[in-house]
C-alpha positions in Angstrom: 107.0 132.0 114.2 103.3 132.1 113.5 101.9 128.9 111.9 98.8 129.3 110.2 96.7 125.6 110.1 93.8 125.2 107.4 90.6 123.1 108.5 89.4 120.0 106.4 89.6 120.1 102.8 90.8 123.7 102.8 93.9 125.5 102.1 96.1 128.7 102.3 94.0 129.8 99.7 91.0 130.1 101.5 89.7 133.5 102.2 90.6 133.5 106.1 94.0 132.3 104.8 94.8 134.5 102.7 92.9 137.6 105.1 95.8 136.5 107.6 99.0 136.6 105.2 98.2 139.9 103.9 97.2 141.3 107.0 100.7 139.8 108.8 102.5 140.8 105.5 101.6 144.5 106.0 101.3 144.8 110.3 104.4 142.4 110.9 106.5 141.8 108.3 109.1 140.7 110.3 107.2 137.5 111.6 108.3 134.2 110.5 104.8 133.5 108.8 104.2 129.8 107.4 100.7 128.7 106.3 101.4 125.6 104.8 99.1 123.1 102.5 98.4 120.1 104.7 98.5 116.7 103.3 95.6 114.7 103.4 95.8 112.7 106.1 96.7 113.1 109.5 99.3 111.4 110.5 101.1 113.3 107.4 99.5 116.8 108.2 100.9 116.6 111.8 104.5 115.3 110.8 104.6 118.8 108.6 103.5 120.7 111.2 106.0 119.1 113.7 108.9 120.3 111.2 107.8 123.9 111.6 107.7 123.4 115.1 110.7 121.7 115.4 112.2 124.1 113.4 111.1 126.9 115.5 112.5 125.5 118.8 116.0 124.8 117.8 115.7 128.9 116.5 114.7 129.4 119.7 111.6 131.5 118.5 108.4 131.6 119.6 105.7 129.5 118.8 102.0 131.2 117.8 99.3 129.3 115.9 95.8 130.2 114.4 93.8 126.9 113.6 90.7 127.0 111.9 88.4 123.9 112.6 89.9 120.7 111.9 93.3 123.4 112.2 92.2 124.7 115.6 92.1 120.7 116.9 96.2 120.6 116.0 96.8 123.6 116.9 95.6 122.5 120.8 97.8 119.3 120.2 100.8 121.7 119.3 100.2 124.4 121.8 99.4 122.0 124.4 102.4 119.3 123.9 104.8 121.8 122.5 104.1 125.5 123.7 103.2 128.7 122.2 99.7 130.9 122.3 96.8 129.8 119.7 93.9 131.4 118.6 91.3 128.8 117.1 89.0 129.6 115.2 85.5 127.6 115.2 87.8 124.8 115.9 86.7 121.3 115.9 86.7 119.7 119.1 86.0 115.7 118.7 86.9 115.6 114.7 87.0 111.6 115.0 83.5 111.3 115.7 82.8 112.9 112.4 85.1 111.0 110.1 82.5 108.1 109.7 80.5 111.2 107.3 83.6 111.7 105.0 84.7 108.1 104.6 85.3 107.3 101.1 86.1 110.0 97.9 87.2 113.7 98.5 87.4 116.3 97.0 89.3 119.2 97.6 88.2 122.5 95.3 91.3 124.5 96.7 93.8 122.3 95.3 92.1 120.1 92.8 93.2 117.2 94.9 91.0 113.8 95.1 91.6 111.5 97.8 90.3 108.7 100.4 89.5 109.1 103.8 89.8 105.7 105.3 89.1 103.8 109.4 92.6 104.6 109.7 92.8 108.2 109.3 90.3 108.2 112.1 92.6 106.7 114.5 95.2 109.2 113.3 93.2 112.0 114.3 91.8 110.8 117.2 95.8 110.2 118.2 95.9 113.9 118.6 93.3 114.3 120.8 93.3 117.2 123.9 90.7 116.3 125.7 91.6 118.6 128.9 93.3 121.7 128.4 96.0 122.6 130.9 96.9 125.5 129.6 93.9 127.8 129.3 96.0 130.5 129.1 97.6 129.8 125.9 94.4 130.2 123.8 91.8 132.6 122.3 88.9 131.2 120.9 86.7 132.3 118.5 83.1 131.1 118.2 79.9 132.1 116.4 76.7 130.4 117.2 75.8 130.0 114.0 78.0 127.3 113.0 76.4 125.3 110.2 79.4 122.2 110.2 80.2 122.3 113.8 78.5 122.9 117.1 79.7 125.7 118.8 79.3 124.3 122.4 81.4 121.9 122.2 84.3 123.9 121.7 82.1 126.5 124.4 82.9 123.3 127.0 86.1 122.2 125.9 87.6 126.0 126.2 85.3 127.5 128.8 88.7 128.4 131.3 90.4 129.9 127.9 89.4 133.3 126.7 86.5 133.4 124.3 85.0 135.3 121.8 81.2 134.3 121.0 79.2 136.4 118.5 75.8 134.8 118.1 75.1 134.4 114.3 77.7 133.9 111.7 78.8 130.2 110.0 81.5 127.9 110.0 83.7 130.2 108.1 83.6 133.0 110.8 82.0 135.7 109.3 84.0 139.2 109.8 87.3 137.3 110.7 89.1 140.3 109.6 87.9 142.9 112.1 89.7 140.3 114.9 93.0 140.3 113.6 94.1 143.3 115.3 92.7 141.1 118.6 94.7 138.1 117.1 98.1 139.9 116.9 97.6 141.2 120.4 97.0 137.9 122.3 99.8 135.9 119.9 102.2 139.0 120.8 103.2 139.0 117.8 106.6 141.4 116.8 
């Protein structure tokens, strides 16, 4: 099973998203492929995840995850607590420490949705926190230095022991995420 997770205010209809599906779709189209629509908060978003996962185990299939941003932070939590490979992509590292910028109104333009982010939702996140990685073998990270939302070293520190993949320049949305997917496939070992 390969679970695709969507960063903040995002969606399976964003372009890395959908980049993945079709790409899975044509290279492995026997993989169990789920990129769900997270709910808004995430307490909620992890409980949906956490079926897949669930799911997955009692199959007795393999867990694999790509996180982008806030997606990369649960994929660690799931990968670390539960098993499988992940690849993250520009993943947020400390997301509760940037919840205080996005308290009140959202918006997301994926799925039209408007919400609140509230104190609370910051102690959610923060529940799912990784803060060492103990299994640097389970993960490829992706990084580009140019980064406009996050800051690329913290995930540099955070996953120095894991395998990396820094390309100086690029943005938050990881500019030519399609040329890694071969790379992707590879390290998840997927079927």
């Amino acid at each position: 099973m390969l679970l695709y997770i969507h960063g903040f205010n995002s969606s399976p209809f964003s372009d890395k998203a959908v980049m993945t599906a079709q790409y899975m779709a044509q290279h492995h189209p026997s993989l169990a492929f789920h990129q769900p629509q997270l709910p808004n908060t995430p307490k909620a978003a992890m409980s949906l995840l956490l079926e897949y996962v669930m799911a997955a185990r009692e199959a007795n299939e393999p867990l694999t995850y790509i996180g982008s941003s806030l997606g990369g932070y649960f994929a660690s939590y799931l990968a670390e607590h539960y098993g499988g490979r992940a690849v993250l992509v520009n993943p947020a590292v400390r997301p509760f420490e940037l919840f205080d910028e996005f308290m009140g109104p959202q918006f997301n333009p994926y799925t039209g949705q408007h919400y609140q982010v509230l104190p609370a939702h910051k102690q959610e996140v923060a529940e799912f926190d990784t803060a060492v990685i103990r299994n640097p073998d389970r993960f490829l990270v992706l990084l580009q230095t140019g980064d406009e939302v996050l800051d690329y070293r913290e995930a540099l520190n955070k996953y120095h022991h894991c395998q990396l993949r820094i390309e100086a320049g690029g943005d938050h949305s990881f500019v030519g995420y399609g040329q890694h997917l071969q790379t992707v496939s590879h390290f998840l070992h997927l079927p």
